[in-house]
C-alpha positions in Angstrom: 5.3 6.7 13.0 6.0 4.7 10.0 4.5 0.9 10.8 5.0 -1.6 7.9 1.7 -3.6 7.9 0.7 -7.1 5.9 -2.4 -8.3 5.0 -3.7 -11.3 6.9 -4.0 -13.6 3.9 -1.9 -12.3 1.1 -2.6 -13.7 -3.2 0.2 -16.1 -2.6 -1.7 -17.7 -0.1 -4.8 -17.9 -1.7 -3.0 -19.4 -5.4 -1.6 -22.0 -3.0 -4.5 -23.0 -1.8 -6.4 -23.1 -4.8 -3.8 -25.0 -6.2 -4.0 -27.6 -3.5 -7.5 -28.1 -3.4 -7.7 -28.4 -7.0 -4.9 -31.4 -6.6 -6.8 -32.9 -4.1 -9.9 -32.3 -6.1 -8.1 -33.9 -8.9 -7.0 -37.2 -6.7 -10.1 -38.2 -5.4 -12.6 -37.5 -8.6 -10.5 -37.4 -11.7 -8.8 -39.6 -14.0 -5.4 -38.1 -15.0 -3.4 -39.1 -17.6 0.7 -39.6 -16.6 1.6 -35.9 -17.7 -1.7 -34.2 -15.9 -0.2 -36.4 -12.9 3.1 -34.4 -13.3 1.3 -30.9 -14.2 -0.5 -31.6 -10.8 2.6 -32.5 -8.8 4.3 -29.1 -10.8 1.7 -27.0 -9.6 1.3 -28.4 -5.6 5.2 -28.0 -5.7 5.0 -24.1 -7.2 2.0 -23.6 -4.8 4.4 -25.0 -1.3 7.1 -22.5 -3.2 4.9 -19.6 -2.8 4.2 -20.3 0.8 7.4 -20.6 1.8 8.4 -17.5 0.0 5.4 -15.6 1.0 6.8 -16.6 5.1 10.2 -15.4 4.3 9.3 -12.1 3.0 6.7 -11.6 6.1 9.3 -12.4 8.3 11.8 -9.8 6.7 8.8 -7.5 7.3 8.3 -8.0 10.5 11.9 -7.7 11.5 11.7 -3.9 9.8 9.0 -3.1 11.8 10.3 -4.2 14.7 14.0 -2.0 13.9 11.1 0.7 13.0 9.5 0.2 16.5 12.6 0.4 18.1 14.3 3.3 16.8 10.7 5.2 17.7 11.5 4.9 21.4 15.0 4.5 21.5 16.2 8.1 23.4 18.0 10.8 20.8 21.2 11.2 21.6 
């Protein structure tokens, strides 16, 4: 039977939350000048981008396996 399968925490996930530790790292011991302010804000935004992108592609996965699933125990006609 072919079962499409996803890892449990995928890269995307784990450049987003670098990313956001690193801008939490950067609020709370750092002094940032007004464009490291905006590379910061840049990179939590790319890093919410790539969760969000990583969900939608897991969901279109899921929804293959489940045709996948179906169509293994659907009755041939």
């Amino acid at each position: 039977m072919n079962e499409i399968t996803t890892p449990s925490i995928t890269g995307a996930q784990v450049i987003a939350i670098v990313t956001a530790a690193l801008a939490t790292a950067a609020s709370f011991g750092f002094t940032l000048s007004a464009a490291q302010q905006h590379a910061v804000l840049a990179d939590v935004a790319l890093a919410v981008a790539i969760v969000f992108g990583d969900g939608i592609v897991r969901h279109g996965r899921s929804k293959v396996a489940a045709v996948i699933a179906a169509q293994a125990v659907a009755p041939k006609e």
